[in-house]
C-alpha positions as CSV (number, residue, x, y, z in Angstrom):
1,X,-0.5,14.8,-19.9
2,X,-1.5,11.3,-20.1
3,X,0.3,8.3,-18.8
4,X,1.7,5.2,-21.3
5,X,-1.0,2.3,-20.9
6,X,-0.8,0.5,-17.7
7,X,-2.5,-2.6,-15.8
8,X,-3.6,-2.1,-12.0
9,X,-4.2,-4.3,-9.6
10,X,-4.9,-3.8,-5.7
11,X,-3.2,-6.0,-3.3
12,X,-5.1,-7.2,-0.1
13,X,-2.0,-7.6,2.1
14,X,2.0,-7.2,2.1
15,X,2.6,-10.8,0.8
16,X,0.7,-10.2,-1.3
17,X,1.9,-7.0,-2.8
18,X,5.4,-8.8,-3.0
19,X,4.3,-11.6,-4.6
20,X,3.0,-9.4,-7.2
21,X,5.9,-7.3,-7.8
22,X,7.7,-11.0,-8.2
23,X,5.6,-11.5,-11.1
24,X,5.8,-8.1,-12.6
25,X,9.3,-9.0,-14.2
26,X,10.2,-5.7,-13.5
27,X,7.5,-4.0,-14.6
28,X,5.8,-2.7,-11.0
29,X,5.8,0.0,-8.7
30,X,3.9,0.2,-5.9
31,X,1.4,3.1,-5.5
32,X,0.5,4.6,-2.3
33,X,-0.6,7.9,-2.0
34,X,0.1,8.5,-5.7
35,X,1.9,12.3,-5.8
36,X,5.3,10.9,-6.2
37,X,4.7,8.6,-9.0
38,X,2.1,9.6,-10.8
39,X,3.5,12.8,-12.2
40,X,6.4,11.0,-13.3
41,X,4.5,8.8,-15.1
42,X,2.1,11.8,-16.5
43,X,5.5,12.9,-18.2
44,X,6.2,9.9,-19.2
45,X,9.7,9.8,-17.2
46,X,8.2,6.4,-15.7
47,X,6.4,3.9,-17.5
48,X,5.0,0.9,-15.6
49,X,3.7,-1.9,-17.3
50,X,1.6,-2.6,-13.7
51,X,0.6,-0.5,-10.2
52,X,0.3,-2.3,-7.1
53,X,-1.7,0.0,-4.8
54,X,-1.1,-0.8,-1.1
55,X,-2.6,2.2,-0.2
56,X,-5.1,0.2,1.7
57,X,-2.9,-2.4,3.6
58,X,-3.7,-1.2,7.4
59,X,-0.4,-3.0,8.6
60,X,1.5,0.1,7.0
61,X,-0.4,2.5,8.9
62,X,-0.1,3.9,12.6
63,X,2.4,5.6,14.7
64,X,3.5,4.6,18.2
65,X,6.5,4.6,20.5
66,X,8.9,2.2,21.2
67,X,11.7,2.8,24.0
68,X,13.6,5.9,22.7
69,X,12.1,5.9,18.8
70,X,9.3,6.5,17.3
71,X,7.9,4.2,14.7
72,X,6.0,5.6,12.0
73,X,3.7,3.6,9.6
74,X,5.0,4.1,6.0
75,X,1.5,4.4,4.7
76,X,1.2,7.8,7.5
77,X,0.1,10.6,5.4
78,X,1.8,13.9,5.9
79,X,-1.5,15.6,7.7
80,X,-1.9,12.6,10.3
81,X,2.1,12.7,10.5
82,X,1.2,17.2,11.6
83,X,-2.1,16.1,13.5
84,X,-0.7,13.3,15.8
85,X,-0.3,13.8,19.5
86,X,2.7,11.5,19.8
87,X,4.8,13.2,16.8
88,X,4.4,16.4,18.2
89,X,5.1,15.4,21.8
90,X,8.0,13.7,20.9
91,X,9.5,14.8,17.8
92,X,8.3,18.5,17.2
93,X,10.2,19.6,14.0
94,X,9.2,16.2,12.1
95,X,5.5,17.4,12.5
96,X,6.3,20.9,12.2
97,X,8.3,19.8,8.4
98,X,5.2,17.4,7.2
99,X,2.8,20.6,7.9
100,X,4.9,22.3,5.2
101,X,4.5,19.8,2.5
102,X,3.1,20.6,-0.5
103,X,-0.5,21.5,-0.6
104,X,-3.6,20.5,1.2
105,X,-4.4,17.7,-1.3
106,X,-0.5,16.5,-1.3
107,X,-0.7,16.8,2.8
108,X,-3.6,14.7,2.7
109,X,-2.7,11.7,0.3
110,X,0.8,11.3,0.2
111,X,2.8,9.5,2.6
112,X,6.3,9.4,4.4
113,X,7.0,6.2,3.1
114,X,6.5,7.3,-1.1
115,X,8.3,10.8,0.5
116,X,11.4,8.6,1.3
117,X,11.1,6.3,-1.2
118,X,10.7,8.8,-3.8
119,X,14.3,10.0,-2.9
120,X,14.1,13.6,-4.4
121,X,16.8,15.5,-2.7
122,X,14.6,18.8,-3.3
123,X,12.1,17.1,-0.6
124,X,11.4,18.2,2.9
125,X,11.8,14.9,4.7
126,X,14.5,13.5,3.7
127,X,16.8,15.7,5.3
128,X,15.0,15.4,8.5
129,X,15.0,12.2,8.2
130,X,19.0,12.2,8.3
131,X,19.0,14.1,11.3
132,X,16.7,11.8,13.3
133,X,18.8,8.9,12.3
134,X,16.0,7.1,10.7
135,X,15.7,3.3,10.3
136,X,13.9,1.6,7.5
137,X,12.0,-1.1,7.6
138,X,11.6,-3.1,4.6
139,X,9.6,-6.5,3.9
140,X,10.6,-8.6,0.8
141,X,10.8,-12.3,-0.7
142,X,13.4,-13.2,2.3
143,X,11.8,-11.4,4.9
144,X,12.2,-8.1,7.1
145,X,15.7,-6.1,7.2
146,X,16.1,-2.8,8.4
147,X,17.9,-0.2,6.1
148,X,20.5,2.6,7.7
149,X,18.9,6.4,6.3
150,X,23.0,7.3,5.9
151,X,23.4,4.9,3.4
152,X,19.4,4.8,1.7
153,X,20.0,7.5,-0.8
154,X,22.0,6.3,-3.4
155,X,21.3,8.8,-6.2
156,X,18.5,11.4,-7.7
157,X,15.4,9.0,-7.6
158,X,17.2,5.8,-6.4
159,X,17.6,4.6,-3.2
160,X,19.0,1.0,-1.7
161,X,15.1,-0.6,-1.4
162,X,14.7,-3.7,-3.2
163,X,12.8,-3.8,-6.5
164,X,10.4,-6.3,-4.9
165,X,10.1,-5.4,-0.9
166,X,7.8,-3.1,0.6
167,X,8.8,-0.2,3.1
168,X,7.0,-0.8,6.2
169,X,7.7,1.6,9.0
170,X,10.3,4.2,10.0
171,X,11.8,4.3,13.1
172,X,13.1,7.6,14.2
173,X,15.7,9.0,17.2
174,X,13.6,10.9,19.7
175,X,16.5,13.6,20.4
176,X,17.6,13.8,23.7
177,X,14.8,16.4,26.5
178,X,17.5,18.9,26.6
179,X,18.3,19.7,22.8
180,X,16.1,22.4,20.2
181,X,15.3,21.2,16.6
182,X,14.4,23.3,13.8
183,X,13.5,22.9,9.6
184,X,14.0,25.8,7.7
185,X,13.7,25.9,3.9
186,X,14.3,28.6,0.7
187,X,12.1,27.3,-1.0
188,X,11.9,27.6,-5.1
189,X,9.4,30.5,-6.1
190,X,7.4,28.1,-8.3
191,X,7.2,24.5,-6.8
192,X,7.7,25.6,-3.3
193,X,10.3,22.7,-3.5
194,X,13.4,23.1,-1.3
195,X,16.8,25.3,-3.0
196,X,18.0,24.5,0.5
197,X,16.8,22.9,3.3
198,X,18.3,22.3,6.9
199,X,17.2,20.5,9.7
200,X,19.2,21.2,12.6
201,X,18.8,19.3,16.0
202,X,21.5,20.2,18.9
203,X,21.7,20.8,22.7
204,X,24.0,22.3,25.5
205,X,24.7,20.0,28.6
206,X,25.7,21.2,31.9
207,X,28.5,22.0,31.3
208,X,27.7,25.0,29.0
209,X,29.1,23.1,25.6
210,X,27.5,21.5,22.8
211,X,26.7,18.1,23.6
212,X,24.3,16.8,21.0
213,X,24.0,17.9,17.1
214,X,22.6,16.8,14.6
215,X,22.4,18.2,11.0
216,X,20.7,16.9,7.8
217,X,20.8,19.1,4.5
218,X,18.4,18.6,1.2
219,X,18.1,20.4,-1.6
220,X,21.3,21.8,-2.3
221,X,22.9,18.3,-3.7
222,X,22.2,15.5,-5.9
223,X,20.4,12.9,-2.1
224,X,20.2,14.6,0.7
225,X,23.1,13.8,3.2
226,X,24.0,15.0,7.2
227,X,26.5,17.1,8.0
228,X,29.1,15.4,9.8
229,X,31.7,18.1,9.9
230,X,29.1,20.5,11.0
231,X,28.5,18.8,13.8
232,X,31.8,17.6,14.9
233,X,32.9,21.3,14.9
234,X,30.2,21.8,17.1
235,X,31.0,19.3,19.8
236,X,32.6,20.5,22.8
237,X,32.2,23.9,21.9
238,X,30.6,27.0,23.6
239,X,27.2,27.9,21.6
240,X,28.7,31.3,20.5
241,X,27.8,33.2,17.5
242,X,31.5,32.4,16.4
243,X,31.3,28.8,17.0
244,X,28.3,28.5,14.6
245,X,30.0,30.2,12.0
246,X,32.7,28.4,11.6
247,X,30.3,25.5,11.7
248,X,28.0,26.4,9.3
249,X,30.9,27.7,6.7
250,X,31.3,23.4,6.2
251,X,27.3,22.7,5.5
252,X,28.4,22.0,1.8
253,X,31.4,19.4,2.4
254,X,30.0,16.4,2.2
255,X,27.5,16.6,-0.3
256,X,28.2,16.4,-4.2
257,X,26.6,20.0,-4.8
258,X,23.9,19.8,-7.7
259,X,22.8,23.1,-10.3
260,X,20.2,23.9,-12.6
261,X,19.0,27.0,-14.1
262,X,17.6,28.1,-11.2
263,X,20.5,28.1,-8.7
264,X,24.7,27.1,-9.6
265,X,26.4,25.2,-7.4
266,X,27.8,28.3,-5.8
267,X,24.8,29.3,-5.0
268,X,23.7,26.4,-3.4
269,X,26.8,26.7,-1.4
270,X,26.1,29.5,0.2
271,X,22.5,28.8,0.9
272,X,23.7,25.6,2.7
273,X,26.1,27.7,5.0
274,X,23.7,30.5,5.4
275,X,20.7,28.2,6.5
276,X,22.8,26.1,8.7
277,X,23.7,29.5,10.1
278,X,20.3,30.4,10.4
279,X,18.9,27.3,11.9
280,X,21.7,26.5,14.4
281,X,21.1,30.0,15.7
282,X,17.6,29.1,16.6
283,X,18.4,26.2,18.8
284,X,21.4,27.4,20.3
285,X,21.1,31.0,20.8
């Protein structure tokens, strides 16, 4: 399919990129890695009157550590996200996600910052994202703010960036030495796109109870969302095979459970509870 007619225009640094979103009138988007967007706009489900690429702006690339976080470049692509010493040293399960990605060509253009941005709930790393308490950083007309991931996802395909700022970097929890961390997926036959995803991130202190959990869901409902009553069920508990089934049984409470002709809500519902099940088994038991 062919896109609507657009103009393009490649910007040679952040400033720049906003300033030319300013003028836009509304009619930018920012391109990055491209595998996000463009398809939408092959099906015509987008139609920008301009692209700003930034794919080339170096100040949105890079990963390093700071203090207890790990700050990720948004411009990373998914392979150097897999590939990099300090992701898989320090956050295992966010390069063991990225490696499942799409395809080779999707793993090696897009990025974690068009990912995010994107906001499909049927993505892999949005619900990781959840459970590593992510912070957004975002550059626009007034400057730099940093953006909550609980409260990012707003809707399918919308999120709380502003039309006109760029997503820099984003900052995620290293979990604590003692906790396990896991992403497991059923993915749809066809797209390979997540029914239900769940990444699950918990830890059992000295004391023999749960300690630390952490539990972010995609997939199953309209944004991806964490599991808070999952996880306060855990706390304080003894990591038995009861305990996490009672746990899991509340994976679909907080989100608004989406359908399609693929999977009904109910469905969806129990995938929720049986891969929370599943992946809270792996890092407990």
């Amino acid at each position: 399919m062919i896109p609507n007619a657009f103009d393009y225009v490649k910007a040679g640094s952040i400033e720049e990129a906003i300033q030319l979103m300013q003028e836009s009138d509304g009619e930018g988007k920012f391109l990055a890695g491209g595998h996000s967007l463009v398809p939408l706009m092959k099906f015509r489900l987008t139609n920008p009157g301009k692209l700003i690429d930034i794919s080339s702006l170096q100040e949105l690339k890079g990963i390093r550590l700071e203090g207890n976080r790990l700050i990720v470049g948004a411009l990373t692509t998914h392979k150097q996200l897999y590939s990099d010493a300090l992701v898989k040293e320090n956050i295992a399960v966010l390069a063991d996600t990225a490696r499942t990605i799409g395809d080779m060509q999707i793993r090696n253009r897009g990025t974690i910052g068009g990912n995010l941005a994107h906001a499909d709930s049927a993505a892999d790393l949005p619900g990781v994202a959840l459970a590593l308490e992510a912070l957004l950083e975002v550059q626009g007309e007034d400057g730099k703010e940093v953006i909550d991931i609980d409260g990012f996802f707003l809707g399918p395909l919308v999120t709380a960036l502003p039309e006109t700022s760029v997503l820099t970097s984003i900052s995620f929890l290293i979990p604590p030495s003692h906790t396990q961390s896991v992403y497991l997926k059923y993915a749809h036959p066809a797209s390979g796109y997540a029914v239900a995803g769940v990444c699950a991130i918990a830890g059992v202190g000295d004391d023999g109870r749960i300690d630390f959990a952490r539990i972010g869901i995609n997939g199953v409902a309209d944004v991806a969302y964490r599991a808070t009553s999952v996880e306060q069920a855990l706390l304080g508990e003894l990591p038995t095979v009861e305990t996490i089934q009672k746990a899991a049984a509340l994976a679909a409470e907080e989100g608004e459970i989406g359908h399609d002709l693929f999977a009904s809500e109910q469905y969806r519902r129990n995938l929720a509870a049986v891969y929370t099940e599943r992946a809270l088994s792996r890092v407990l038991l």
